[in-house]
N, CA, C and O atoms as CSV, one atom per row, in Angstrom:
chain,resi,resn,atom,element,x,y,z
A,1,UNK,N,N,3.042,-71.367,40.986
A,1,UNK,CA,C,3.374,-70.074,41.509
A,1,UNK,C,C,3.104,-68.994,40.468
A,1,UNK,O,O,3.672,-69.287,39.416
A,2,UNK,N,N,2.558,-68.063,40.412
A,2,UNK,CA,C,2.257,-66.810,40.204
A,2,UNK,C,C,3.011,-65.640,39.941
A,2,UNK,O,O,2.803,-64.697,40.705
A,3,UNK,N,N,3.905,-65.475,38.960
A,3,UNK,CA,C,4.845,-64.958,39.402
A,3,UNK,C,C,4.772,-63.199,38.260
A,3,UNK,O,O,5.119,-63.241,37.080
A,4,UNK,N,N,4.344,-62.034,38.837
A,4,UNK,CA,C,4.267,-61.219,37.974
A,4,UNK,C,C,5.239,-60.143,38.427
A,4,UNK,O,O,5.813,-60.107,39.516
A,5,UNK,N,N,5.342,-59.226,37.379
A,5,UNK,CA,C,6.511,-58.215,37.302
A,5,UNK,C,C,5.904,-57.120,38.317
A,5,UNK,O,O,4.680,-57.143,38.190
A,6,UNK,N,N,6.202,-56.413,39.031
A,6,UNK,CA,C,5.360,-55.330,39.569
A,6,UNK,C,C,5.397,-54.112,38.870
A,6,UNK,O,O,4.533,-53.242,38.763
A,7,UNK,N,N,6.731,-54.201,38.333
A,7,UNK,CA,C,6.643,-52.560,37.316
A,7,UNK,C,C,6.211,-52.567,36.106
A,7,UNK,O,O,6.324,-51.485,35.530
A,8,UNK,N,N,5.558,-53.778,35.266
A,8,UNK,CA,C,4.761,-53.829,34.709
A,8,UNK,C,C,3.614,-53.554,34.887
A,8,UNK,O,O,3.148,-52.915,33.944
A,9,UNK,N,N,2.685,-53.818,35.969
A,9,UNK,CA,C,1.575,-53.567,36.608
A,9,UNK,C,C,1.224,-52.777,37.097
A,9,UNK,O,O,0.064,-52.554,37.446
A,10,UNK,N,N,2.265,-52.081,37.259
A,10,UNK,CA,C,2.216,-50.663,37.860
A,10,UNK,C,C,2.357,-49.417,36.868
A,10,UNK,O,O,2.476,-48.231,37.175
A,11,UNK,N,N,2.315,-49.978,35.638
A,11,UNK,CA,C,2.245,-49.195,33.913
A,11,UNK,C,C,0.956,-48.738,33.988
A,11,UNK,O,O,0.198,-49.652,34.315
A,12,UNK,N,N,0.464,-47.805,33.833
A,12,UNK,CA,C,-0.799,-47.327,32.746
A,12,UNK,C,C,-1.131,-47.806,31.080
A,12,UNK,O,O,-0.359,-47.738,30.123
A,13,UNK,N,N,-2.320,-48.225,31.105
A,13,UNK,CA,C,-2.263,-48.530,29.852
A,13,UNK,C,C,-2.138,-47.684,28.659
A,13,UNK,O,O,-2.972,-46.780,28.692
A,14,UNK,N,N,-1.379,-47.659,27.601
A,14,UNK,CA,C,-1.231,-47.172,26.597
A,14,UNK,C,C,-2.029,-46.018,26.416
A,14,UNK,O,O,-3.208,-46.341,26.278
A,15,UNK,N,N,-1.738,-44.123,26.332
A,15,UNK,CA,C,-3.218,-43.992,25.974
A,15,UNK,C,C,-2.738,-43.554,24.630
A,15,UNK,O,O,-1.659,-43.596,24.038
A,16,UNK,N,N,-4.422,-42.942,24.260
A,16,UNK,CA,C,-4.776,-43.027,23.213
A,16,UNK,C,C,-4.248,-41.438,22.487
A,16,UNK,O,O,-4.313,-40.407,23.157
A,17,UNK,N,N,-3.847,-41.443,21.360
A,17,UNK,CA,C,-3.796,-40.048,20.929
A,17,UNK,C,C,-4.796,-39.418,20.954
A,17,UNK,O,O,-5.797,-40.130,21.037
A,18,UNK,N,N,-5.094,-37.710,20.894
A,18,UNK,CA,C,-6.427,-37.384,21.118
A,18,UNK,C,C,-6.802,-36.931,19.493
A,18,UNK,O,O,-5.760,-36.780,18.854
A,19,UNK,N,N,-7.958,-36.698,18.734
A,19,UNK,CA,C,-8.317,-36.589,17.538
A,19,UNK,C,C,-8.206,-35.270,17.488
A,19,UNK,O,O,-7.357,-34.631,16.866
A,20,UNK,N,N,-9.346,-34.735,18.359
A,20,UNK,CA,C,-9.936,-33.332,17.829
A,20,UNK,C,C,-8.577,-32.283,17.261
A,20,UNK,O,O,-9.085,-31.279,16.761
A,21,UNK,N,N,-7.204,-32.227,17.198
A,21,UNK,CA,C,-6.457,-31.750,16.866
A,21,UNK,C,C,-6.566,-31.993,14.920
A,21,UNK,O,O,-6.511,-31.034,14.151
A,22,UNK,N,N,-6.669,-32.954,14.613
A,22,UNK,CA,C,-6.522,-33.289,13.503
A,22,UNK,C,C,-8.303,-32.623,13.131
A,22,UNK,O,O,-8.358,-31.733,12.282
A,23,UNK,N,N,-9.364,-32.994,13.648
A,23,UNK,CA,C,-10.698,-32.668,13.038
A,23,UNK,C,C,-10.206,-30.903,13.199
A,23,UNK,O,O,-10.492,-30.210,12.222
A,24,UNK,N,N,-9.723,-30.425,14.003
A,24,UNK,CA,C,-9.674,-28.800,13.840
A,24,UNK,C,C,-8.602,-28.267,12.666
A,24,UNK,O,O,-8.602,-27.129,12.197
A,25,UNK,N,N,-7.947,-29.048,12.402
A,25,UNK,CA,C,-6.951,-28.879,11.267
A,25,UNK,C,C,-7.353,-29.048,10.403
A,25,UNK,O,O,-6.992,-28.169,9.620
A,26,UNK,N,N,-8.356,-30.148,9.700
A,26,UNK,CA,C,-9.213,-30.574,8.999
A,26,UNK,C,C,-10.088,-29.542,8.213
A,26,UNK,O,O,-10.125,-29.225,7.024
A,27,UNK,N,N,-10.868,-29.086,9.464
A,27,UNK,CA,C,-11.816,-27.643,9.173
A,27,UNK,C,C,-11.157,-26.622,8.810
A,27,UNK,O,O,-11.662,-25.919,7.934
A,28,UNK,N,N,-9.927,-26.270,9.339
A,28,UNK,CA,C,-9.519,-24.583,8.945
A,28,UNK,C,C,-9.505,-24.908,7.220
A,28,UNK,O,O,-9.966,-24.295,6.257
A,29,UNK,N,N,-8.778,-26.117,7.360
A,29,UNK,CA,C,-7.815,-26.622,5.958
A,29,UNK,C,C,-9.337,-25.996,4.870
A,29,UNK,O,O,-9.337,-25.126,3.999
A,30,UNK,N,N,-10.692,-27.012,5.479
A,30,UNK,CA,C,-11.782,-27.095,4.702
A,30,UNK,C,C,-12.052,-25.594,4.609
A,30,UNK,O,O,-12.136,-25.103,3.483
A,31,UNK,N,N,-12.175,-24.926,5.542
A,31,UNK,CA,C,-12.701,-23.172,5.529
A,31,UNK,C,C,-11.730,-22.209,4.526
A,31,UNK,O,O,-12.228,-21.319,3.836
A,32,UNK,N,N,-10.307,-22.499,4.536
A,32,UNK,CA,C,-9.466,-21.934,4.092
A,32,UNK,C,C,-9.990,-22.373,2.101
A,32,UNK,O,O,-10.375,-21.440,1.396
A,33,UNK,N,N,-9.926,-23.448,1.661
A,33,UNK,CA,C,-9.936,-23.762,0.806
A,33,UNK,C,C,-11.373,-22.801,0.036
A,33,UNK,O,O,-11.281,-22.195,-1.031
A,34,UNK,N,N,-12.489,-22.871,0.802
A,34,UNK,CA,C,-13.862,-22.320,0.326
A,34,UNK,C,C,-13.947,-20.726,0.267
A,34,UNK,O,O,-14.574,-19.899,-0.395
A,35,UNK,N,N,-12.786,-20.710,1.525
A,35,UNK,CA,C,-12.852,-18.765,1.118
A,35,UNK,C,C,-11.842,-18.318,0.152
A,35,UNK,O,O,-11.693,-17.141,-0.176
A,36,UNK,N,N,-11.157,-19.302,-0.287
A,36,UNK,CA,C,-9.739,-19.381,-1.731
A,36,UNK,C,C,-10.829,-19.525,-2.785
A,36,UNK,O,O,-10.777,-18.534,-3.514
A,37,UNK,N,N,-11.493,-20.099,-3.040
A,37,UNK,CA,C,-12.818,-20.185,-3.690
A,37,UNK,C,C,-13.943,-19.291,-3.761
A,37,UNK,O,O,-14.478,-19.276,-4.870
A,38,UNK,N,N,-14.352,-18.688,-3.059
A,38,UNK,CA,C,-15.243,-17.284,-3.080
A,38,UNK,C,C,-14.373,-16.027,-3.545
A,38,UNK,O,O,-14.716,-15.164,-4.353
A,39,UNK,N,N,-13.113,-16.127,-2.816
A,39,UNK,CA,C,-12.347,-14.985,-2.800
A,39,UNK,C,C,-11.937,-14.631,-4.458
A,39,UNK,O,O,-11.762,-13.463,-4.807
A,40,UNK,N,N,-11.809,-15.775,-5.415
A,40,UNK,CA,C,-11.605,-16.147,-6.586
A,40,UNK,C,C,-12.524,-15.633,-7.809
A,40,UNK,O,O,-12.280,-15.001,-8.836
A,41,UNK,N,N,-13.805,-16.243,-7.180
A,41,UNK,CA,C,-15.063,-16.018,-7.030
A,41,UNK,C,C,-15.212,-14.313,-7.422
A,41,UNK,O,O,-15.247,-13.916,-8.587
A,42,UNK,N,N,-15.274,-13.588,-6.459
A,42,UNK,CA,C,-15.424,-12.141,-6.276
A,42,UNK,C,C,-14.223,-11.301,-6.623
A,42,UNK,O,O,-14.188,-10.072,-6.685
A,43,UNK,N,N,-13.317,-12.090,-6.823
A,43,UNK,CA,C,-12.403,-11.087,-7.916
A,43,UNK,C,C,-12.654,-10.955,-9.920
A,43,UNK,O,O,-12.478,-10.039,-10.724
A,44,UNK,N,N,-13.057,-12.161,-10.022
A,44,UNK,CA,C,-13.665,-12.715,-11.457
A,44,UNK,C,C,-14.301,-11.283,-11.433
A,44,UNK,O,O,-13.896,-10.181,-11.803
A,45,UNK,N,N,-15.257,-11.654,-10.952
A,45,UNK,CA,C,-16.901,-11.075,-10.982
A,45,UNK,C,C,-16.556,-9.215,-11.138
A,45,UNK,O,O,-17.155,-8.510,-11.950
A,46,UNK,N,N,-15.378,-8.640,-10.081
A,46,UNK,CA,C,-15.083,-7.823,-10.061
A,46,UNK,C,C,-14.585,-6.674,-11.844
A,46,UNK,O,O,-14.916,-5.703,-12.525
A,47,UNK,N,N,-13.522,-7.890,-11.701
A,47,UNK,CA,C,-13.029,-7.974,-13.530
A,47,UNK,C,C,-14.229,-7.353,-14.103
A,47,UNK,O,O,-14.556,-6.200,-14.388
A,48,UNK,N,N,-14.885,-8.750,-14.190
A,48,UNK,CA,C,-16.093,-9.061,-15.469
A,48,UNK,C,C,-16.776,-7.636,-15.555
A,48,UNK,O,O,-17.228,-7.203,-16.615
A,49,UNK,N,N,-16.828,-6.771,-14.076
A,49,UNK,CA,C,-17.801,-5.511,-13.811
A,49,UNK,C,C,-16.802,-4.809,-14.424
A,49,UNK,O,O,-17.424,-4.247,-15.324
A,50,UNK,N,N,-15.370,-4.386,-14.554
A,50,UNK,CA,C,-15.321,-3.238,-14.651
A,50,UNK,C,C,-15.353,-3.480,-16.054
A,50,UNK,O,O,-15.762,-2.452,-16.594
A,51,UNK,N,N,-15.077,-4.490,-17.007
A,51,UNK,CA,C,-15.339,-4.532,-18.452
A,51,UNK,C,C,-16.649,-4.018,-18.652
A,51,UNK,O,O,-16.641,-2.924,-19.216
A,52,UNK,N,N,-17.735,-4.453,-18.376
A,52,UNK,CA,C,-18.431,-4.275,-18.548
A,52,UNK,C,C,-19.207,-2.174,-18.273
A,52,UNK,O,O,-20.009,-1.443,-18.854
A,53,UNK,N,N,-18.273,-2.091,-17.038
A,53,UNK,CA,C,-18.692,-0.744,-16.568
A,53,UNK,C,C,-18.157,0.248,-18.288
A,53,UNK,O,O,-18.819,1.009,-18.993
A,54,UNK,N,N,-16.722,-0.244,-18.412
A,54,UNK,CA,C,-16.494,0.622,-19.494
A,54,UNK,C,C,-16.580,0.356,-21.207
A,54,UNK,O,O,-16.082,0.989,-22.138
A,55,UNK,N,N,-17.369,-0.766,-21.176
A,55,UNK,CA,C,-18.194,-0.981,-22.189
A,55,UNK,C,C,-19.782,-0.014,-22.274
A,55,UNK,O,O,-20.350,0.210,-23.342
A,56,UNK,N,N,-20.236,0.409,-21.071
A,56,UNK,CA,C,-21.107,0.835,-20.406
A,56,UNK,C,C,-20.917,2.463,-21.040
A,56,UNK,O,O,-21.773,3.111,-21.642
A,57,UNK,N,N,-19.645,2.839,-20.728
A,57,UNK,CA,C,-19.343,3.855,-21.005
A,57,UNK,C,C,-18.801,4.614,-22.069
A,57,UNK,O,O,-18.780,5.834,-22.236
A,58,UNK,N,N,-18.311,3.567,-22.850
A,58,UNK,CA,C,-18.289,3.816,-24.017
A,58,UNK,C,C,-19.437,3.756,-25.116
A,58,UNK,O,O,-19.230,4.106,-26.278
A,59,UNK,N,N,-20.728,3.259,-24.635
A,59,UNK,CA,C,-21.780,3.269,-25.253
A,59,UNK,C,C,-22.723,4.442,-25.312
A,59,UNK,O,O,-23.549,4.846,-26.131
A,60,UNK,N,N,-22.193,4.920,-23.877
A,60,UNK,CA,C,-22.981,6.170,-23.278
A,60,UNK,C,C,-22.321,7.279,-24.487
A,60,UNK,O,O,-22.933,7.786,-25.427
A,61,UNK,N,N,-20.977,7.441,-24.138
A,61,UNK,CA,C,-19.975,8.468,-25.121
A,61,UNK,C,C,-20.521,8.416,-26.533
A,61,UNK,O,O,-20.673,9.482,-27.130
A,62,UNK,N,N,-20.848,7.201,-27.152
A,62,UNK,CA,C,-20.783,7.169,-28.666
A,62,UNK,C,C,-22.439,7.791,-29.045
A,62,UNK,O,O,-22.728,8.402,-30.073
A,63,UNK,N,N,-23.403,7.438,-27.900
A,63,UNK,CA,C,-24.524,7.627,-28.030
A,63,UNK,C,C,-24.792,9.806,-27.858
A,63,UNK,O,O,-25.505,10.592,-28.483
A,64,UNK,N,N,-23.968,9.954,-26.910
A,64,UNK,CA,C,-23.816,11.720,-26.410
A,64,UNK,C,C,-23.010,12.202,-27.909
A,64,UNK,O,O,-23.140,13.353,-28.327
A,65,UNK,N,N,-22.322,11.350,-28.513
A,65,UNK,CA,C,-21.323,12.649,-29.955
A,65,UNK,C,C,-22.213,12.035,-31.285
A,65,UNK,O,O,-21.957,12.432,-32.421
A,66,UNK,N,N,-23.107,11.190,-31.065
A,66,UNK,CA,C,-24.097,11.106,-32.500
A,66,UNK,C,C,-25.200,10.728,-32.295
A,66,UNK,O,O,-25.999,10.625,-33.225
């Protein structure tokens, strides 16, 4: 005899979690990190200019009084 549960059978199988939540979390995480990195990037650079602007300008000054 054969004997099965019906409300077992009448279950859906297990599903599956879905990914793309985690791959989109993944990316911001990855995008966020590279523009923390440029952004870093272009503040340096910013610095480095204005030293340089008033090194610039103090060369100009010393060169105009002698």
């Amino acid at each position: 005899m054969n004997v099965s549960n019906p409300v077992e059978s009448d279950k859906p199988p297990p599903k599956r979690k879905p990914i793309w939540p985690w791959l989109v979390l993944l990316v911001l995480t990855l995008a966020i990190i590279y523009i923390h990195h440029r952004i870093s990037l272009i503040i340096d650079d910013l610095a480095q200019m204005a030293g340089d602007f008033t090194q610039l300008l103090r060369w100009i000054m010393a060169k105009l009084e002698g």
